[in-house]
C-alpha positions as CSV (number, residue, x, y, z in Angstrom):
1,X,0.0,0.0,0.0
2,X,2.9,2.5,0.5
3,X,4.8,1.6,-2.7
4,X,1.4,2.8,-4.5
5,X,1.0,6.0,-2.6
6,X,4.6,6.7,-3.1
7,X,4.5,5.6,-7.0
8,X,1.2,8.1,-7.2
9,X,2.9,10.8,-5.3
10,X,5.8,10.6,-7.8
11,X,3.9,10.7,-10.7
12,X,1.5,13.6,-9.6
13,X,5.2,15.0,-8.7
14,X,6.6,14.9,-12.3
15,X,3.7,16.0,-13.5
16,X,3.8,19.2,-10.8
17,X,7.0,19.7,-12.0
18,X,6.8,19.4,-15.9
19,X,3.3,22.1,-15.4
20,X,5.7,24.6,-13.2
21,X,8.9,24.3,-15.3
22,X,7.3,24.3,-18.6
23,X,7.1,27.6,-20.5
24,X,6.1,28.0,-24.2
25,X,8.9,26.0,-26.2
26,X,9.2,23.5,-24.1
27,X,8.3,20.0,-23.1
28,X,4.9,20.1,-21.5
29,X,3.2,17.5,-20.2
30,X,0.9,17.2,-23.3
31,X,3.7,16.9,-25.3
32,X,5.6,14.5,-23.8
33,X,2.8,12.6,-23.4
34,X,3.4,12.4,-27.1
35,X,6.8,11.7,-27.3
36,X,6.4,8.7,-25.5
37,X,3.2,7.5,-27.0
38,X,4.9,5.5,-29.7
39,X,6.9,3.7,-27.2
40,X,8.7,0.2,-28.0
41,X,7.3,-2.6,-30.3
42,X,8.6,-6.3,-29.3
43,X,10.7,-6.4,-32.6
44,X,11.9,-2.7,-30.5
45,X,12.9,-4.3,-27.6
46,X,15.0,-6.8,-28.9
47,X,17.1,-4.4,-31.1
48,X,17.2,-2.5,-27.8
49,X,18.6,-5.7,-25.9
50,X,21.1,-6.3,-28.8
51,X,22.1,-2.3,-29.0
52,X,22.3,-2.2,-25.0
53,X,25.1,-5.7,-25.6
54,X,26.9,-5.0,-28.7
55,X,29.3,-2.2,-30.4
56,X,26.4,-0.1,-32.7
57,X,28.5,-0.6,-35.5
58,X,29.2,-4.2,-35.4
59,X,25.5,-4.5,-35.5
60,X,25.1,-2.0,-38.5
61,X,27.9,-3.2,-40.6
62,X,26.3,-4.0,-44.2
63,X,27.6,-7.7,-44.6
64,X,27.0,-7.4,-48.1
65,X,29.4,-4.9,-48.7
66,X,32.1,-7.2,-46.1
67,X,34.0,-9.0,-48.8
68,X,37.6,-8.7,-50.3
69,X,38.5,-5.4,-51.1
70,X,40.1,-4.9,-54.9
71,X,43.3,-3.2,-53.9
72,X,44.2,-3.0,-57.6
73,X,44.7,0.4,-58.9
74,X,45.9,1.3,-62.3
75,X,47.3,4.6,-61.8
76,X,49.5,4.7,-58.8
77,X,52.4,6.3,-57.4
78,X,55.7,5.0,-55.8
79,X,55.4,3.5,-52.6
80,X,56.8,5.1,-49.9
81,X,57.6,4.3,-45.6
82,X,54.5,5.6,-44.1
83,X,55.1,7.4,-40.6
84,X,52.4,8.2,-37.6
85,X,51.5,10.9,-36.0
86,X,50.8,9.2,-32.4
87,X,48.2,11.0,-30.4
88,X,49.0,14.4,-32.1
89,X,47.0,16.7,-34.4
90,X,50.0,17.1,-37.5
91,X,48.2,15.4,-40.2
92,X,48.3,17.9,-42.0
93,X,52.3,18.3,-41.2
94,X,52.9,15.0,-42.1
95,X,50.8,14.9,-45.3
96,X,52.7,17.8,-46.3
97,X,56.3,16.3,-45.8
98,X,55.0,13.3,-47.7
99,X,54.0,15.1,-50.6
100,X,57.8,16.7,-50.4
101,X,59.6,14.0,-50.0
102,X,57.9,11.8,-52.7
103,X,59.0,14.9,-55.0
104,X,62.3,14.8,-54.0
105,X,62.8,10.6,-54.9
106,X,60.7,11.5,-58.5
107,X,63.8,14.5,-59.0
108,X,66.2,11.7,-58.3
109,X,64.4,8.9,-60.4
110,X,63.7,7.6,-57.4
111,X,67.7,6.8,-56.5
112,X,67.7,8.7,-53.7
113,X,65.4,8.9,-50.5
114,X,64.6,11.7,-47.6
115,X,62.8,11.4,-44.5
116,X,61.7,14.7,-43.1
117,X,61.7,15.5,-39.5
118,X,58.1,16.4,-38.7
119,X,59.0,18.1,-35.1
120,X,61.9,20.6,-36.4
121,X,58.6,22.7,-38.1
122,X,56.0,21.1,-34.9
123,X,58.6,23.5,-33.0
124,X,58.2,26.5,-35.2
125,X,54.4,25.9,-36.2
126,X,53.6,26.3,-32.1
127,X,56.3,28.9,-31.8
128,X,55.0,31.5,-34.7
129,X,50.9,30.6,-33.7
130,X,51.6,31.7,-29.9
131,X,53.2,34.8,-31.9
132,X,50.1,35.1,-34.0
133,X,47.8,34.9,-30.6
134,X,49.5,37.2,-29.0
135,X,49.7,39.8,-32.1
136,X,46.3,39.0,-32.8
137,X,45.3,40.2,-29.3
138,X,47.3,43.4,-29.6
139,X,45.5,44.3,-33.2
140,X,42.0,43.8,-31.5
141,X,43.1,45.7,-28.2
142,X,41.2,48.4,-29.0
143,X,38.3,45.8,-29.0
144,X,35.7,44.5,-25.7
145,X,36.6,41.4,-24.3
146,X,33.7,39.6,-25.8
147,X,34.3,41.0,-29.5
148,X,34.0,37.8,-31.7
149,X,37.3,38.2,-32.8
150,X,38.7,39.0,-29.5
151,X,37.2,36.0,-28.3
152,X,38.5,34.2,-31.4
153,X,42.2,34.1,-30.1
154,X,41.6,33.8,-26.2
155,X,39.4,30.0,-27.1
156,X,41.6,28.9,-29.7
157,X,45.3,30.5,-28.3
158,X,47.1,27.5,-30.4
159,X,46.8,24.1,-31.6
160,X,48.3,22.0,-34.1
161,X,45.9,21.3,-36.4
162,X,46.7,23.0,-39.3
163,X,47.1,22.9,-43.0
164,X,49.2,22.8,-46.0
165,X,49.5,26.8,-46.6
166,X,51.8,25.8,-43.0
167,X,53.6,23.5,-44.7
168,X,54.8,25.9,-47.3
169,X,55.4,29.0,-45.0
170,X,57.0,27.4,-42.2
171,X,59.2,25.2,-44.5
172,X,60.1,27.9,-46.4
173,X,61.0,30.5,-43.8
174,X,62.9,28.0,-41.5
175,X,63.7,25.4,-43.9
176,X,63.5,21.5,-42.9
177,X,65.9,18.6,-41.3
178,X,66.3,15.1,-41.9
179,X,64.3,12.7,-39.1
180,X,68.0,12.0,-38.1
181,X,69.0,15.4,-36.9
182,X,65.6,16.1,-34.9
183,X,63.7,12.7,-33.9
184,X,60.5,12.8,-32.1
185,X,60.3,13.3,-28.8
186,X,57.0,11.7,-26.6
187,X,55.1,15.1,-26.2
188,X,55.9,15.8,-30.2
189,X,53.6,12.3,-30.3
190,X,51.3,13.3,-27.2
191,X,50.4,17.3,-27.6
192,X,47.7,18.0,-25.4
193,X,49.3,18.6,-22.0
194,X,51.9,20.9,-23.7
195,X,49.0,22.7,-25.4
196,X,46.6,22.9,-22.2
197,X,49.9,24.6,-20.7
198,X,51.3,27.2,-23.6
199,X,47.4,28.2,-24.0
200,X,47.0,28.9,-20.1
201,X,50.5,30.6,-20.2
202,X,48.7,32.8,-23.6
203,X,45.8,33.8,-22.5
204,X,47.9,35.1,-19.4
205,X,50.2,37.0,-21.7
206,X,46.7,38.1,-23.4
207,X,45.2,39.6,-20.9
208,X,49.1,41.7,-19.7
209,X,48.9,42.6,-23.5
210,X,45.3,44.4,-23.3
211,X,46.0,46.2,-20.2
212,X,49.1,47.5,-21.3
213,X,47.4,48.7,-24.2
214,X,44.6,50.3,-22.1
215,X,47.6,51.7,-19.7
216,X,49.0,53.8,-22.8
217,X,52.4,52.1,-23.1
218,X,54.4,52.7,-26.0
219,X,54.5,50.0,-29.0
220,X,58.0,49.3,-28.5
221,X,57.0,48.2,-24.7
222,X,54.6,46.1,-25.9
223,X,56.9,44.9,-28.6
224,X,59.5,44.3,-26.0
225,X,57.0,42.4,-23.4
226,X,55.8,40.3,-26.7
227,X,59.4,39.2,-27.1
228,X,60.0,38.2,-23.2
229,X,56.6,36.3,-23.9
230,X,57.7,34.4,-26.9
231,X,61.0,33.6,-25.1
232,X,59.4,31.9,-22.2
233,X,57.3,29.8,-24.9
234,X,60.3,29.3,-26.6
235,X,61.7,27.8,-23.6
236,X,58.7,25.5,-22.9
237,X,58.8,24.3,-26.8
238,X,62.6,23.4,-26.3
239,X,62.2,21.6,-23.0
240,X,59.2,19.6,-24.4
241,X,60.4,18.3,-28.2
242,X,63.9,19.5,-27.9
243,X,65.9,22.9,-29.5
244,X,65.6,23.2,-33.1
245,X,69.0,21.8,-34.9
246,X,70.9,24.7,-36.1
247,X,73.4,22.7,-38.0
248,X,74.1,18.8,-38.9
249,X,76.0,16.2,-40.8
250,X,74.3,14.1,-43.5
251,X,74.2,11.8,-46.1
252,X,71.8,10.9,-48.5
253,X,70.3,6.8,-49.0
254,X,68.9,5.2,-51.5
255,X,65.7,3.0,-50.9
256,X,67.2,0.5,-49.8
257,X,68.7,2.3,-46.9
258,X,71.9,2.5,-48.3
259,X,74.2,5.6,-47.7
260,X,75.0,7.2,-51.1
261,X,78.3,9.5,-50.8
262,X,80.1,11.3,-48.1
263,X,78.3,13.5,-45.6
264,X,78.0,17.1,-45.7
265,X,77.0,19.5,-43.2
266,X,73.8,21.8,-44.0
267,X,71.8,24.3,-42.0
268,X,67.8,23.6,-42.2
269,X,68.0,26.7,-44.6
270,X,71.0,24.6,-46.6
271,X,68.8,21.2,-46.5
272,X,65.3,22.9,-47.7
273,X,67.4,24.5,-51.2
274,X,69.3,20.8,-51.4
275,X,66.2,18.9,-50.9
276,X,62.9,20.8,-52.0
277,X,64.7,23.8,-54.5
278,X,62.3,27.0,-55.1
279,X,59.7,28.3,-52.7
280,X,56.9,26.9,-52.6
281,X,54.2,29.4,-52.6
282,X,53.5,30.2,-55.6
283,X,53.5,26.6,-57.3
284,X,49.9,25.1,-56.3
285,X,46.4,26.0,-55.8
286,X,44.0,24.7,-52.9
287,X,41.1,23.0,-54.5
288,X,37.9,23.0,-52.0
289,X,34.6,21.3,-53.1
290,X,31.3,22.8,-50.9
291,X,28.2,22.6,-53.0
292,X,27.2,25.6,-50.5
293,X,29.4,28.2,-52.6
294,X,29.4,29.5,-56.3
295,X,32.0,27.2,-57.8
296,X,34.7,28.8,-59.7
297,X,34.9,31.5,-57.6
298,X,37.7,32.0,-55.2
299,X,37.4,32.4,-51.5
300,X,40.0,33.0,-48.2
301,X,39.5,32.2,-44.7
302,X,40.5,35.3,-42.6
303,X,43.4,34.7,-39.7
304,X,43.5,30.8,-41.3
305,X,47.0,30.7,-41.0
306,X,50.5,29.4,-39.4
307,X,52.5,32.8,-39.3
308,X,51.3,36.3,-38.6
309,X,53.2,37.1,-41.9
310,X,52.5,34.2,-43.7
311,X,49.8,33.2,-46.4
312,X,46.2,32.8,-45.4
313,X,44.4,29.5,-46.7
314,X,43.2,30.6,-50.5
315,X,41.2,28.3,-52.3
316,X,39.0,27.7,-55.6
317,X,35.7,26.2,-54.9
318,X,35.7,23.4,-57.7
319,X,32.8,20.5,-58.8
320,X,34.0,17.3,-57.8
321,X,34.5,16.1,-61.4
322,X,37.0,18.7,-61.9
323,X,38.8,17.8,-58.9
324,X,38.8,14.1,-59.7
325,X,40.7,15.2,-63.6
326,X,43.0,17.3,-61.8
327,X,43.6,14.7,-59.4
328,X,43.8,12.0,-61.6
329,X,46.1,14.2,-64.3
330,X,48.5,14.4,-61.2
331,X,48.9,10.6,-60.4
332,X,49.3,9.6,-64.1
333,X,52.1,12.1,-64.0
334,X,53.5,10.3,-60.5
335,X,52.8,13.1,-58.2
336,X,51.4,12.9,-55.1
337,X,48.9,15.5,-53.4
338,X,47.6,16.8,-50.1
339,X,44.4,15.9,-49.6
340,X,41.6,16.2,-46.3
341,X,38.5,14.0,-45.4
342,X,35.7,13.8,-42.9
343,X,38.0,10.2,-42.4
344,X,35.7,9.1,-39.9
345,X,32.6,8.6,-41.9
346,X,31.4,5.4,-42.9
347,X,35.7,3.9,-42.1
348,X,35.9,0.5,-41.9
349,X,39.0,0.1,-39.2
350,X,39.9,-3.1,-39.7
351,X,39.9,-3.0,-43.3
352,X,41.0,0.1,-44.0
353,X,38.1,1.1,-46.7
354,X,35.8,4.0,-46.7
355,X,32.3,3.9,-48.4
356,X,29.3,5.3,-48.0
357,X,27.6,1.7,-47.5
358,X,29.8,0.3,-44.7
359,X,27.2,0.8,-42.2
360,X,23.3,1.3,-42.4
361,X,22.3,3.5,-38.9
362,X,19.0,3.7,-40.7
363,X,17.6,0.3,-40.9
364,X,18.8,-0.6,-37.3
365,X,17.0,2.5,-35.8
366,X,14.2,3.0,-38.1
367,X,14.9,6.3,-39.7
368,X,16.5,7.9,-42.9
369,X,19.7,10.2,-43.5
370,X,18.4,12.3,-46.2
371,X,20.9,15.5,-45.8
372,X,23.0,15.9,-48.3
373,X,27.0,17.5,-48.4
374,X,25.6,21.0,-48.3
375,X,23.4,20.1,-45.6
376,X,25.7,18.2,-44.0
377,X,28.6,21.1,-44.2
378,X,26.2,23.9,-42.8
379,X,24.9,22.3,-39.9
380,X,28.2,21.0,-38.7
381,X,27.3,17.3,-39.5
382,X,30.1,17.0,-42.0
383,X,33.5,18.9,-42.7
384,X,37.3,18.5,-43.1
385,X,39.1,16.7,-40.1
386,X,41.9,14.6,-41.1
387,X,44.8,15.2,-44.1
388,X,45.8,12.3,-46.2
389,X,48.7,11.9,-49.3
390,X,46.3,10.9,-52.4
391,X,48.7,8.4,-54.1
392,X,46.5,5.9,-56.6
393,X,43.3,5.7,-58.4
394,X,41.6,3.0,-60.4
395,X,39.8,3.9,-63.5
396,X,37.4,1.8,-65.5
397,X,37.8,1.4,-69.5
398,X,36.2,4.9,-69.7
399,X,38.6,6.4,-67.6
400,X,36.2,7.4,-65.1
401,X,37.4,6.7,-61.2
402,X,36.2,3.5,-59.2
403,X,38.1,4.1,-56.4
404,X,41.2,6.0,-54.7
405,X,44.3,5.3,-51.9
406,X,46.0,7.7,-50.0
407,X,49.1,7.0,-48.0
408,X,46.9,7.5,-43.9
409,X,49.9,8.8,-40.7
410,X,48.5,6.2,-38.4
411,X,51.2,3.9,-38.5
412,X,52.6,0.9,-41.3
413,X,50.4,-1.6,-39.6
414,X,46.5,0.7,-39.6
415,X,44.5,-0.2,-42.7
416,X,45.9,-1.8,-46.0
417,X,49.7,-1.8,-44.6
418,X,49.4,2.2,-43.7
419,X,46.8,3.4,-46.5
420,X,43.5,3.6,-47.0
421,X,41.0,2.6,-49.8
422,X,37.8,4.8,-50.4
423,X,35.1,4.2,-53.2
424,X,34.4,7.1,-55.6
425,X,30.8,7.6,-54.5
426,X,32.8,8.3,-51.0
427,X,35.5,10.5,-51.9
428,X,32.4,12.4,-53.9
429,X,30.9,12.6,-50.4
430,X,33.5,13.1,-47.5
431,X,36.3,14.9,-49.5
432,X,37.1,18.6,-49.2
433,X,40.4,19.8,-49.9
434,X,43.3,19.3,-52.1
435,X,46.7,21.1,-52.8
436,X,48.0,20.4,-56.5
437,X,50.9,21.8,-59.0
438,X,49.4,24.4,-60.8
439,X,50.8,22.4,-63.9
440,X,48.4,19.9,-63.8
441,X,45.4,22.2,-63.9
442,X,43.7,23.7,-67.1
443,X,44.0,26.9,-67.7
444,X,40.7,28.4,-67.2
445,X,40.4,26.9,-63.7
446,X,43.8,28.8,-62.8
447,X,43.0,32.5,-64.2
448,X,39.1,31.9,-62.2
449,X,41.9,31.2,-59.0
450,X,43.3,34.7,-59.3
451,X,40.2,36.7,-58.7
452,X,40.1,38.7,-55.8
453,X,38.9,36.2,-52.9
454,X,35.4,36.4,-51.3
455,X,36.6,37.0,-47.4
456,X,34.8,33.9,-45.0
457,X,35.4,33.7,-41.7
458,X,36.8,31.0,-39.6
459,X,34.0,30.1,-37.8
460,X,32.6,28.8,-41.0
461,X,31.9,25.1,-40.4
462,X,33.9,24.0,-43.3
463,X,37.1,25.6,-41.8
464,X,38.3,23.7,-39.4
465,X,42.0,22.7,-39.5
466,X,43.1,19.3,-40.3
467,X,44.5,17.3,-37.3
């Protein structure tokens, strides 16, 4: 008899409550009343008991698309030692350095072999963003503390995410080092307590910056406090993935591993003429496909950049058929390309293959999926998290793609030995962005790329950085 008083007294309770708290927009009592009206079926409950016991996507994985993967591809590009990133955010770093060093073996007809150390620029990348925070903070001074933009710096004070407009600026500006000269240290693998601590240490600086600026002290003052600042970071990067090499002694190997002449001793500056040649700006364009945008029109993402005097990201909004020739007029030629993915959509781990029916969340739950990429890009469902080296494709007797490989940074053993395979009708899907020689792309796609750019901002769900 007391259970059911208590039980009723609950219930009249909840609904107390729901009547008191409810306001217009929310969940009334009628409403939910509703909501739950449908409840569970018996076929229901025993999806529930299987989805309450089991991994969602062992129970969603479409068996019918489960068998052999075809890892044939008819245009592909030399193979290459594939490196990983560890719990870090430097896809885009190490995509990058691929991309460079598979041009470097192509100069050399593949004689000749380099492996680039990917913490000599990790250094510099978090050295010249802290600058970039810190400058950024002393532009918008004038600004209220919850200005967009002000705000802008202080929750995103550095990460190292990035892309491959880094790649060129940093490398260029402080050239690059063999893996020998500057190996990886554990927090170069494992970046967030290094991060949690320079951003705390930033935002510090940040605020000193802004009241100096309110106190009316000179710009050399500031200057000079900036400086101190970027020394104590300085000191923090050294003691955390080692001092940047200023000098070392090497000697090129063939792909075998075996040492080809005598070695010489280069600076970083030295190594980057020996080893990549001209600058790079200058050389490629950033490809971008959102169905959201007017394509052929080019666009740039404000403050998306590595170095406060650097490039921001530029890119040419393209169809994906015309990124798929230029792609594919690339790897017939043996050149590899930069290239980022919403990777975790529709991956098959322990395969190693991306397609768009891996898994079917719909039948198991009883609902459709009908957004499309636009829809998916401008409500944050969808967008560009992970950078990969595009390196094959495999075209049928029409020459039109069937499906695509790209060298992953998750280690030799993740995947098909270190790569990953993805069907057309996925890379049509989850693909965003792609860096390519300007040589390989006609020549009315490159005069529509030197239009003055339509300013976004970063907040635009597309423009994330690639980690």
């Amino acid at each position: 008899m007391k259970q059911t008083i208590w039980i009723a007294c609950g219930l009249l309770s909840c609904a107390l409550t729901l009547q008191a708290q409810t306001k217009d927009g929310g969940i009334d009592r009628q409403m939910l009343q509703q909501i739950q009206s449908a409840g569970l079926t018996a076929a229901d409950r025993a999806l529930s008991n299987a989805i309450a016991s089991n991994s969602i996507d062992d129970l969603v994985k479409n068996t019918r698309n489960a068998g052999p993967i075809d890892t044939y591809f008819s245009v592909e590009t030399p193979k290459q030692s594939i490196h990983d990133q560890k719990s870090s955010g430097r896809c885009w770093l190490f995509s990058g350095l691929n991309v460079l060093r598979s041009k470097f073996a192509r100069a050399h007809k593949d004689t000749l072999r380099v492996e680039y150390s990917q913490v000599y620029l990790s250094f510099y990348d978090q050295l010249e963003k802290s600058n970039l925070m810190l400058q950024g903070v002393i532009d918008c001074a004038d600004k209220p503390m919850d200005d967009p933009r002000v705000q802008f710096f202080f929750k995103n004070p550095i990460g190292d995410g990035g892309t491959f407009c880094g790649v060129a600026d940093l490398a260029e500006k402080y050239g690059v080092v063999p893996m020998e000269a500057m190996p990886e240290t554990y927090s170069a693998e494992n970046t967030s307590r290094m991060a949690r601590i320079i951003s705390s240490k930033l935002r510090e600086y940040g605020l000193e910056l802004r009241r100096m600026i309110a106190a009316k002290k000179t710009k050399a003052a500031v200057k000079g406090r900036k400086t101190e600042m970027l020394t104590s970071i300085y000191h923090i990067l050294s003691l955390s993935l080692g001092e940047p090499v200023k000098s070392f002694s090497y000697a090129f190997k063939d792909k075998n591993g075996k040492q080809v002449g005598k070695p010489k001793t280069y600076t970083p500056q030295e190594f980057y003429r020996e080893t990549v040649g001209a600058p790079l700006n200058g050389t490629f364009i950033m490809a971008m496909n959102d169905p959201r945008r007017e394509y052929y029109k080019t666009y740039e993402v404000e403050l998306d950049r590595h170095t406060y005097d650097g490039h921001n990201w530029k890119y040419i909004n393209l169809p994906m058929e015309d990124i798929a020739r230029i792609a594919i007029a690339s790897l017939k030629d043996s050149t590899k390309m930069y290239t980022s993915y919403d990777v975790g959509k529709q991956l098959d781990r322990k395969r190693g293959y991306l397609d768009t029916e891996n898994y079917d969340y719909g039948t198991l739950y009883g609902i459709d999926f009908p957004m499309n990429k636009a829809d998916r890009i401008a409500t944050f469902d969808s967008g560009s998290t992970h950078a990969m080296t595009l390196t094959a494709v495999d075209l049928d007797e029409n020459g039109k793609p069937l499906k695509w490989k790209v060298e992953n940074t998750w280690g030799a053993s993740y995947g098909q030995n270190g790569c990953l395979i993805m069907s057309d009708r996925w890379f049509n899907d989850f693909m965003f962005r792609m860096v390519v020689d300007k040589k390989y792309v006609p020549a009315e796609i490159l005069k529509a790329e030197q239009q003055k750019p339509v300013m976004v901002m970063p907040e635009d769900p597309l423009f994330q950085e690639d980690n």
